[in-house]
C-alpha positions as CSV (number, residue, x, y, z in Angstrom):
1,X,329.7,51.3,227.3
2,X,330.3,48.5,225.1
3,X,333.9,48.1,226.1
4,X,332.6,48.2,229.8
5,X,330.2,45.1,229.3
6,X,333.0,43.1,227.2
7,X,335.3,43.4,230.2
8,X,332.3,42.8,232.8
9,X,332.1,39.5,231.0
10,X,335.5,38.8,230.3
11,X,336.0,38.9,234.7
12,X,333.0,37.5,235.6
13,X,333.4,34.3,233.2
14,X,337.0,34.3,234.7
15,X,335.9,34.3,238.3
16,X,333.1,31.4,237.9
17,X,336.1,29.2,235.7
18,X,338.5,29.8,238.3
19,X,336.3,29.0,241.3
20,X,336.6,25.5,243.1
21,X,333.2,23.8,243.4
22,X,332.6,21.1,245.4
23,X,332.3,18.5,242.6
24,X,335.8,19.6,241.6
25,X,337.4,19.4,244.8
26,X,336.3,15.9,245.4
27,X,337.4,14.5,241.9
28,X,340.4,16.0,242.9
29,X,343.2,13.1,243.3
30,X,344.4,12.9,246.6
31,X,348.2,11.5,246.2
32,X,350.0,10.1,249.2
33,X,354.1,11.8,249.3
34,X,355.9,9.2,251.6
35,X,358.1,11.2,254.4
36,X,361.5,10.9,252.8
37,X,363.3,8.6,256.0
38,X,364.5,5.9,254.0
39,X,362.7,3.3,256.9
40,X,362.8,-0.1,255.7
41,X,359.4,-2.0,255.5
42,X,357.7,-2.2,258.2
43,X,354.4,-3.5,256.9
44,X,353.1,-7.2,257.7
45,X,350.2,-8.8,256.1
46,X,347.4,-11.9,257.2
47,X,347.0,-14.7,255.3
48,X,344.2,-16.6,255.1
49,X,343.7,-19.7,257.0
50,X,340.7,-21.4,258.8
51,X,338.3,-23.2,257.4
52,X,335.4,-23.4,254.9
53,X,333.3,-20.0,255.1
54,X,335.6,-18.5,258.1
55,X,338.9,-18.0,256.3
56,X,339.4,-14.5,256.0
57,X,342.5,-12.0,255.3
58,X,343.7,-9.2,257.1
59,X,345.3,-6.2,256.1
60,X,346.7,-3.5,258.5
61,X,345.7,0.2,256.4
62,X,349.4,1.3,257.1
63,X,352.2,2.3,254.3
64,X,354.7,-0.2,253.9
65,X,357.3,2.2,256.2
66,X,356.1,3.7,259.6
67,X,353.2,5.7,258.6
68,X,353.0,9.1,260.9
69,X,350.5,10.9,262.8
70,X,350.4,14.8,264.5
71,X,347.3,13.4,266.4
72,X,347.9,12.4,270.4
73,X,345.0,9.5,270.0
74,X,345.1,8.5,266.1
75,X,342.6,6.0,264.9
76,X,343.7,3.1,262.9
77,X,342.3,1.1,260.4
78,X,342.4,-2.1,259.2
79,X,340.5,-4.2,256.6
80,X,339.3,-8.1,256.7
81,X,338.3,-9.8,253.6
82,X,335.2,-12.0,254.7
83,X,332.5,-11.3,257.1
84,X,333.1,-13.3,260.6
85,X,332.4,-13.6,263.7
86,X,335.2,-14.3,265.5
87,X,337.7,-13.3,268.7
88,X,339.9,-10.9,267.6
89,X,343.2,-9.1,269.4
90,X,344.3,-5.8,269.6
91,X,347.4,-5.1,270.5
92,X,350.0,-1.5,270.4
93,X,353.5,-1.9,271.6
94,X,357.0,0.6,271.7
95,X,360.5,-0.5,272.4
96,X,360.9,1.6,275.4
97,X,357.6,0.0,277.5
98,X,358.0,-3.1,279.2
99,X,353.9,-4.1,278.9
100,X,352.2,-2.8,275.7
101,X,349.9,0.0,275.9
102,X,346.9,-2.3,274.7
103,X,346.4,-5.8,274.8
104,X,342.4,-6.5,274.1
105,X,340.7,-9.6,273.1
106,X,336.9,-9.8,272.1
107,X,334.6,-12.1,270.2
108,X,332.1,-9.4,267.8
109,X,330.7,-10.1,264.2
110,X,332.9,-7.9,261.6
111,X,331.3,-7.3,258.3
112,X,333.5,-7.3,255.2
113,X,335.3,-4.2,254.4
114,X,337.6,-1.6,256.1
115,X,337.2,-1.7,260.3
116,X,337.9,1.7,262.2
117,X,340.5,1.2,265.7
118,X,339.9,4.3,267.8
119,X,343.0,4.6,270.5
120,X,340.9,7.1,272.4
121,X,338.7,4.2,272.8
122,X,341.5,2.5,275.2
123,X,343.0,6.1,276.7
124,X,346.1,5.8,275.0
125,X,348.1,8.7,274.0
126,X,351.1,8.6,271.7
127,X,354.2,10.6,272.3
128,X,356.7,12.3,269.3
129,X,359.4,10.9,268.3
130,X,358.6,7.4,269.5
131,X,357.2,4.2,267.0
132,X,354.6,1.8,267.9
133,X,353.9,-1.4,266.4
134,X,350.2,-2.0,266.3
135,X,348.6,-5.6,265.6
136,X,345.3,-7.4,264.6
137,X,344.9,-10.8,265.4
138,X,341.8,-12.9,264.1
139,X,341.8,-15.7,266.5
140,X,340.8,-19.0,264.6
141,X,341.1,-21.3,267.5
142,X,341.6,-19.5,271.0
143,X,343.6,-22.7,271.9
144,X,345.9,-22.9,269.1
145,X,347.1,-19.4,268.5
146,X,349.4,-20.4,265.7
147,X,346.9,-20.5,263.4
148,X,346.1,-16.8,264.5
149,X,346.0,-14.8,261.4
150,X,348.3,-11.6,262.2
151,X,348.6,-7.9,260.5
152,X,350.8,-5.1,261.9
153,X,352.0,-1.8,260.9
154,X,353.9,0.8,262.5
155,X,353.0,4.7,263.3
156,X,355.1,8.1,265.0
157,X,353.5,10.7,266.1
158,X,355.5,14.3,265.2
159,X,354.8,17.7,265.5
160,X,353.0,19.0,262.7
161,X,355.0,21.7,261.0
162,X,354.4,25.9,260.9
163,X,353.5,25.5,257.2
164,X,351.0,22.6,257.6
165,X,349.3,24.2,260.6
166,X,349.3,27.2,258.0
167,X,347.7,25.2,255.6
168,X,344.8,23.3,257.3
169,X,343.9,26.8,259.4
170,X,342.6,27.6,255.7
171,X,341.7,24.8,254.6
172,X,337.6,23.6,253.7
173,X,336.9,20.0,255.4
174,X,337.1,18.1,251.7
175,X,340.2,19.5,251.1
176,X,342.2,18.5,254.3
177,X,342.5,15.1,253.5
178,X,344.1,16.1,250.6
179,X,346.6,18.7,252.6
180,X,347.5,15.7,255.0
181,X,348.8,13.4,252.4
182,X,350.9,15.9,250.5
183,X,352.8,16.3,253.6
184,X,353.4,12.6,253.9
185,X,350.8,12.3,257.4
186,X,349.3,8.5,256.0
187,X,346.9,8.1,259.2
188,X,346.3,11.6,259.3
189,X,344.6,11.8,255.7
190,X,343.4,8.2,255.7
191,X,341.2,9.2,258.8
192,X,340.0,12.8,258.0
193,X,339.1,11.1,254.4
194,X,336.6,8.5,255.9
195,X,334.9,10.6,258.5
196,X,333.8,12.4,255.7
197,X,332.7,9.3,254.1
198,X,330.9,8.0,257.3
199,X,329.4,11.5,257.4
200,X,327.4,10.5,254.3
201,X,329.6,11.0,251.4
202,X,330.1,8.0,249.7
203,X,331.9,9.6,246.6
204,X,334.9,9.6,248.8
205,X,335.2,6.2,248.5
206,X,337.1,6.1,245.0
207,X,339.2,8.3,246.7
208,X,340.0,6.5,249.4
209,X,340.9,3.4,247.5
210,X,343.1,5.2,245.2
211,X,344.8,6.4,248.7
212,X,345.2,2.5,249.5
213,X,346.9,1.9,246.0
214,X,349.0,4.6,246.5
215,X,350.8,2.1,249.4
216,X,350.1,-1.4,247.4
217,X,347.0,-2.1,249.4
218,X,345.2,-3.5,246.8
219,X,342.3,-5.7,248.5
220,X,341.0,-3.1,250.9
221,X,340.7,-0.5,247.7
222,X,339.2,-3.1,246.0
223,X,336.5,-3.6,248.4
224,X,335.5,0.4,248.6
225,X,335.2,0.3,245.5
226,X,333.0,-2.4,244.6
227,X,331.3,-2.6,248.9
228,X,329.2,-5.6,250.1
229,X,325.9,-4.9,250.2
């Protein structure tokens, strides 16, 4: 009898050491594996210009390579340093279209921090195998767009592979993120990541910016981890 409740213990105090909680799963570093493609960089960042309280920065939330997707409508994110109000253009392009899929232009009051593009928003759909070039422009002066202050980044859509599918099919939500940028899917995790976060759990938020170092954006992790209030 003895022996029995020694072994009862030993299994059960096995069990609860091996079992994920939820605590651990989202101190859990998620690490971003680049797709090995040997793609040269492909990232371009805003400078600041304008003047007194409106200069501001932009930054595209894209690796420095084309950064891929296995979603048909993606969202994209992008970060700006300062809060404005100001016009600002959106703009996706490929090589093989004469026009670019979106070309938008609006005046709105941004908030400091990390901005959310949906493409569903705009009924565009990707394709595989094909890159896009998407662009933010922060209009200064409408009538002297050289002093528009410009970010881009690049994104391909692929097929999501028989072991990832295998992978996410068992997956909880928390650790999907995670799943995504193992297999090198940069929008993919950066955008299941902060729809948890915009469901309510700001803890994320370290993780996300360790995400962002992972591809040199230092500014935008910066600013999750230390928000404006």
């Amino acid at each position: 009898m003895r022996n029995l409740l020694i072994l009862w213990i030993f299994v059960a105090g096995t069990v609860h050491a091996e079992a994920p909680t939820d605590a651990g799963r989202q101190s859990a570093a998620i690490k971003y594996a680049p797709p090995m493609r040997g793609a040269p960089a492909s990232r371009v960042g805003g400078g600041s210009r304008g003047v007194g309280d409106n200069v501001a920065s932009l930054q595209v939330l894209a690796p420095d390579h084309t950064g891929l997707t296995t979603f048909e409508q993606p969202t994209l994110y992008w970060y700006v340093s300062k809060p404005t109000q100001a016009h600002f253009e959106i703009t996706v392009t490929n090589d093989q279209a004469v026009d670019p899929l979106v070309d938008k232009d609006f005046e709105m009051p941004v908030k400091a921090g990390i901005q959310r593009l949906r493409l569903a928003d705009f009924g565009v759909k990707l394709k595989t195998g094909i890159e896009y070039r998407w662009y933010v422009s922060l209009m200064v002066d409408p009538a002297q767009r050289s002093n528009d202050v410009v970010a881009s980044g690049t994104i391909e859509r692929i097929d999501p592979s028989d072991d990832l599918k295998a992978k996410l099919a068992h997956a909880d939500k928390t650790s999907i993120p995670r799943i995504y940028a193992g297999a090198g899917i940069w929008y993919d995790a950066l955008d299941t990541l902060s729809d948890l976060i915009d469901a309510g759990d700001n803890k994320l938020r370290e993780q996300r910016a360790a995400l962002l170092d992972d591809v040199d954006l230092k500014d935008a992790a910066a600013s999750d981890r230390h928000p404006e209030k």
